[in-house]
N, C-alpha and C positions, 0 to 999 in steps of 0.2 A: 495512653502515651503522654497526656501531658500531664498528668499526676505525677508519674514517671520524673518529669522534667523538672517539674514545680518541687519537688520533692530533695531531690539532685541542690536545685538553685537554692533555696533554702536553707541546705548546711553550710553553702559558701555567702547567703546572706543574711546575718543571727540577726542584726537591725531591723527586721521585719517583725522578729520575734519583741527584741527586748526595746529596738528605738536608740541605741547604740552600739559603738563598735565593743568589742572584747578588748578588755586591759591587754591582753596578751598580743594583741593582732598589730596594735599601734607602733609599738618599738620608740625610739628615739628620734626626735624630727634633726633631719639634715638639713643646710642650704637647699636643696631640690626643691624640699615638703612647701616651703616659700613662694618658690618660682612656680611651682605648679598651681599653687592657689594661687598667687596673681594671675595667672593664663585660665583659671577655672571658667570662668564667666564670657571668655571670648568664643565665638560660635564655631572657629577653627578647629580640628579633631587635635587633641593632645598627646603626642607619642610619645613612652620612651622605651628608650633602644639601650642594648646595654646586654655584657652577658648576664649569665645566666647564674641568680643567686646575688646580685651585686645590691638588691635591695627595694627592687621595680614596685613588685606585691604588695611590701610596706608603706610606700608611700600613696598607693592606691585607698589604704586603709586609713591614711591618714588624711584625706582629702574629702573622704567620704565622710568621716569623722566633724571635721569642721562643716562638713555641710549642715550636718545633725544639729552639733550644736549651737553653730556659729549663723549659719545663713535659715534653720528651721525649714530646711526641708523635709518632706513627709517619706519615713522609711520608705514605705513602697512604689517611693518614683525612684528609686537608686537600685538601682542592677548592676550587680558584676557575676562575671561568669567567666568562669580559669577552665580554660578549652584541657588545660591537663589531666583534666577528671573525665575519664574515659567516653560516661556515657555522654554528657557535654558532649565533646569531641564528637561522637560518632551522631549524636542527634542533628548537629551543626547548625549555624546561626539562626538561619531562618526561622525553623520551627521553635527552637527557643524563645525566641524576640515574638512569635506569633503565641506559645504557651503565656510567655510572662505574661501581654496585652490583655490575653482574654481572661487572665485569673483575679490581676489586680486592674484591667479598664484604663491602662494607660495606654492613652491616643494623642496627645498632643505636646508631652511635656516628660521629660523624663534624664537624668542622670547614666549613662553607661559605659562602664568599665569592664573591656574585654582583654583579658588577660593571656599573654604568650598566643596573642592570637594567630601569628604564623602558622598555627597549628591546621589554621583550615583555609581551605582552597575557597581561591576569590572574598577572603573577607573583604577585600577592597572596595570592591564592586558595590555588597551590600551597604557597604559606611556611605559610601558614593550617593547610593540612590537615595538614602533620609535624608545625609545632608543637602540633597538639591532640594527635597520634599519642602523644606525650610519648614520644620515641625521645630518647635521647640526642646529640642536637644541636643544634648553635651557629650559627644565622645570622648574614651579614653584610653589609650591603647596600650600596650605592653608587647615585643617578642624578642626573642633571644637569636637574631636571627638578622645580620647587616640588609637583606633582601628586603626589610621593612624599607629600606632609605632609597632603595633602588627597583626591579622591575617591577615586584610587586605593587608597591606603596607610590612611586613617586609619577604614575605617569596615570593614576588617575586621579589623585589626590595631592599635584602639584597646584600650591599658593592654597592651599583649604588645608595646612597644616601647621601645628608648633612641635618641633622636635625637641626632643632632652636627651642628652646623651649621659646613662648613669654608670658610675665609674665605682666599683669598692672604695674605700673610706682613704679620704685625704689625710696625710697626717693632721692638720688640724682637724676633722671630724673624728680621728684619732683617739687625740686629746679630749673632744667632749664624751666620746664613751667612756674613756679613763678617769671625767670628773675630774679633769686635770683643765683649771682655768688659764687663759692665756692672758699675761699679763703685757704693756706694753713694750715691743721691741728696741725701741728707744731708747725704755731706762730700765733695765733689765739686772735686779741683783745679782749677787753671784749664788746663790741658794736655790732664784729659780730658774737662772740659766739652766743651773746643773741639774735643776730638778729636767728640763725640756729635754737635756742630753739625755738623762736614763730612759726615758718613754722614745725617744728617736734612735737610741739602740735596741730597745724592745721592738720598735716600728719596723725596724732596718730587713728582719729575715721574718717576721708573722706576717699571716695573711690576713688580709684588708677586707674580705668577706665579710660582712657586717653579724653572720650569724657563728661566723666562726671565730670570731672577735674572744670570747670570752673562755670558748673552750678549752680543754689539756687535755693534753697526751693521756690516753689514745684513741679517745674521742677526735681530736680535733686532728689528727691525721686522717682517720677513717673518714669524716668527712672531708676534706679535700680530695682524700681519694676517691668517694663517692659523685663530689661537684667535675672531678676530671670524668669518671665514666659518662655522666649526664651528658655532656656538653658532647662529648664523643658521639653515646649510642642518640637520644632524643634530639639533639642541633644537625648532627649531620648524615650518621648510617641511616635512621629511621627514615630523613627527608631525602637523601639523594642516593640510597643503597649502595653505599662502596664498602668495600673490604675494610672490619673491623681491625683488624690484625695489621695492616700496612698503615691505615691511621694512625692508629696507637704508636706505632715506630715512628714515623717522620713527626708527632707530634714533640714524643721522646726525644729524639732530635734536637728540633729548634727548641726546645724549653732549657735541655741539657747545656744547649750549645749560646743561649739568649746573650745578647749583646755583642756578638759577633758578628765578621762578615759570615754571610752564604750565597751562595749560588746554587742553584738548581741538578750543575756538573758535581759541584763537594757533596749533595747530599745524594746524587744517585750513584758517587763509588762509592761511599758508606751502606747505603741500604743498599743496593742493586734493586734500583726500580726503574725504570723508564719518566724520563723526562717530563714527559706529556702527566704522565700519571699523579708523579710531583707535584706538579704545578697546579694540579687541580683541586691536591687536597690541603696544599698550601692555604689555597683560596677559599677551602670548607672553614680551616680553621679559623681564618682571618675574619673568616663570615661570620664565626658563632664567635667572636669577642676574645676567643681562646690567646693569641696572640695576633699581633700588629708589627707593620716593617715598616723602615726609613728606609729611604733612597740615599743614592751620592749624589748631593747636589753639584746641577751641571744645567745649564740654559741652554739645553737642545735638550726634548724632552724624549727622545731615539735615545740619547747616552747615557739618561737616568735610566732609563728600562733595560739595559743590556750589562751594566753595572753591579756588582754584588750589592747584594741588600744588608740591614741590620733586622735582628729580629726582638721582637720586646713580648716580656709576655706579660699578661693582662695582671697576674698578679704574682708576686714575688711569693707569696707564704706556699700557695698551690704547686707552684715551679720547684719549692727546694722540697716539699712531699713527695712532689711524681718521680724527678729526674734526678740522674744522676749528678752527684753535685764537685765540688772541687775546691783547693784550698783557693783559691784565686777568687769564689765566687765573691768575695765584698766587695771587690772594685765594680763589678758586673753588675751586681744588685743595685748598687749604688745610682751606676749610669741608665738601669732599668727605671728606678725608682723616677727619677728625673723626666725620662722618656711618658712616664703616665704623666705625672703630671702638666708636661706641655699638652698631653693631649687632652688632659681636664679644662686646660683656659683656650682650649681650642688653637694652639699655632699649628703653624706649618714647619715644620722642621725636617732637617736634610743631616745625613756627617756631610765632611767633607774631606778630601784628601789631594794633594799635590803630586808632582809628576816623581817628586824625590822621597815619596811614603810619609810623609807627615800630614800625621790623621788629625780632626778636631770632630770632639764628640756631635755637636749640636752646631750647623746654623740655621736662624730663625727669619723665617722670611716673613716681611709686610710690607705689604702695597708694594708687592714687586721685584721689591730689592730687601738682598741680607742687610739685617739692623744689627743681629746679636749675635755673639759667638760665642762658646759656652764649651768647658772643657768639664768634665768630672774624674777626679780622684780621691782616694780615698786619705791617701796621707803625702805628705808634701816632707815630709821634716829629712828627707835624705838629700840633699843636693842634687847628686844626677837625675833624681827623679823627676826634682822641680824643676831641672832644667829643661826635661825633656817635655814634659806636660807646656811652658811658657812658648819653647821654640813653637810649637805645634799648634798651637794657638798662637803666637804674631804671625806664621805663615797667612793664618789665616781671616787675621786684623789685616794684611797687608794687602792681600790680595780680593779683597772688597772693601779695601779703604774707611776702617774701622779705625775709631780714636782709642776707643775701650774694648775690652775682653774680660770675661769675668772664667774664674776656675772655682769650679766648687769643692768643697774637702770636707772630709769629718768634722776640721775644729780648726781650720785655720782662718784669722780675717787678719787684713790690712791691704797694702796694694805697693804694687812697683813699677816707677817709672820707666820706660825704654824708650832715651831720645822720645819721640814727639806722641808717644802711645803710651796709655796706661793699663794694666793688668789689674785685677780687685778679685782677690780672695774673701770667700765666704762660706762660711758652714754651713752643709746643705738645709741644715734645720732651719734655719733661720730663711735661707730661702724659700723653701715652702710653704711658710707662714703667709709671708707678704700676699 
């Protein structure tokens, strides 16, 4: 059995063989690869959470990497083990962690990286019991799967954690796959202004999958349509046995339908499903990364919850693969695009909307109270358009007593006064940078 295992672990860790990682395995270091080696060394367990494919793996390899070379630790204190590889999986932790021990004699000290570990029941438990053992070791976790942050993960392994939450590729991470250098915002030519616009219209409708980054048609559909089944059948039919076929439509659905209101009532006359049934797989998809909702912000927290919601989906390139698409989608993508990114710098963010229909895309709450308000459009150059985007936004400068308001657009910057508030137009490119 444990030849078996040893065996198994082995093709997932070549460093044993060769004493480094494979050129291929490493990929391109992001912001993250940083943050996680700063936290390497702290005796806290290292999560990150994040769907699935957004690039977790990678930087596992890349940490492992700098141990190698950087810190000189000896291959065979570093373990990883990707529960995806069946017989893994079905062996489950314990007997592994007991195979690896008695093969390479590691008792006191050791590096571990357990991959998609959601995959097996009570790993918590087990991380639990070394880490109180207070043996000299390093966890590091990986699953595709929101349950990590919650019943699973948080309630035995609360204050004994660093979380990371990893997102597909920011436009500026974008840019450094592009080999595309970012020059200072400030003083910015017109050559490579124009150069940022051409890669932020490319950015605008591709998908931010890091592996799907480089691909073409029709490779790089078939995977997107491959990372949509994944997340479907392995995130949620396989874990919580629901109806393939009803997933797939409500998924269909809110990806179709992304940046809109929905309700629970609009989407069960559309499908004819039951309420209950909705709501639960809403909360599948939400779980596996697939998509994410904003609330209408309201301080009774009864009138956020019975409110239509917005819905955002985790990546724009996968969303125009799977779903039906429409000519309206730029403005949508647009305010999607946006919506991740607040969720990469971690805000809190709501719409908002008044008793006489005047919507505002974004407000951003800190410490308590709305600071920011944030409209997104795509083009501003018609009059009524701008009129109506400004209205809708001072609604809602007014009614939290805001000085400023920002509107984001394709390409438009400068700003306008209104009596005692000001508005400030920005191209979203340029916002995402900052």
């Amino acid at each position: 059995m444990n030849s078996g295992i040893i065996q198994a672990l082995a093709d997932w860790n070549p460093w044993w063989e060769t004493g480094k990682v494979p050129l291929e395995l490493k990929g391109i270091q992001r912001p993250y690869t940083n943050e996680l080696i700063a936290l390497a060394e702290e005796r806290e367990v290292k999560v990150l959470t994040g769907v699935r494919r957004s690039g977790k793996s990678t930087l596992f390899y890349q940490v492992i990497d700098w141990l190698l070379t950087t810190k000189n630790v000896p291959p065979q204190q570093i373990l990883l083990v990707n529960f995806e590889d069946s017989s893994l999986e079905k062996a489950g932790i314990e007997k592994i962690f007991e195979a690896y021990q008695t093969s390479f004699g590691v008792q006191q000290s050791g590096w571990l990286f357990l991959d998609e570990v959601n995959r097996q029941q009570q790993w918590e438990r087990w991380v639990r019991k070394w880490y109180d053992l207070k043996r000299n070791m390093q966890f590091f976790v990986t699953g595709s799967s929101a349950h990590l942050l919650r019943q699973e993960f948080a309630t035995l392994l609360t204050g004994r954690n660093f979380t990371i939450e990893i997102y597909p590729l920011s436009f500026r991470e974008y840019l450094l796959f592009s080999n595309v250098e970012i020059p200072p915002l400030h003083a910015l030519s017109t050559s490579a202004a124009n150069n940022l616009k051409f890669h932020f219209n490319q950015y605008i409708n591709s998908s931010e999958f890091p592996e799907a980054f480089a691909k073409k048609n029709p490779i790089y559909r078939r995977l997107l349509n491959q990372y949509f089944e994944d997340i479907l059948y392995k995130d949620i039919v396989a874990r919580h046995g629901v109806n393939y076929q009803k997933l797939k439509d409500i998924a269909l659905y809110l990806l179709t339908n992304h940046a809109n209101l929905f309700s629970l009532r609009s989407v069960r006359g559309w499908l004819e499903m039951g309420i209950n049934t909705i709501s639960e797989y809403v909360g599948y998809l939400e779980d596996a990364w697939l998509i994410f909702q904003a609330s209408k912000y309201h301080f009774s927290l009864k009138k956020q919850s019975v409110n239509p919601k917005k819905i955002y989906a985790i990546d724009i390139g996968l969303r125009n693969v799977v779903s039906f698409r429409f000519s309206e989608d730029l403005g949508r993508n647009l305010e999607n695009l946006v919506a991740i990114e607040l969720k990469r710098r971690d805000k809190e963010f709501y719409y908002w909307k008044n008793s006489r229909g005047l919507e505002t895309d974004f407000v951003i709450r800190e410490d308590a109270t709305i600071e920011i308000a944030l409209q997104v459009c795509a083009k501003i150059d018609d009059p009524k358009i701008k009129q109506r985007e400004m209205n809708s936004l001072l609604a809602a400068m007014e009614h939290f007593d805001l000085k400023e308001g920002l509107i984001l657009t394709i390409d438009e910057s400068g700003f306008e006064k209104i009596d005692d508030k000001i508005i400030r137009f920005q191209p979203i490119w340029q916002w995402l940078l900052k």
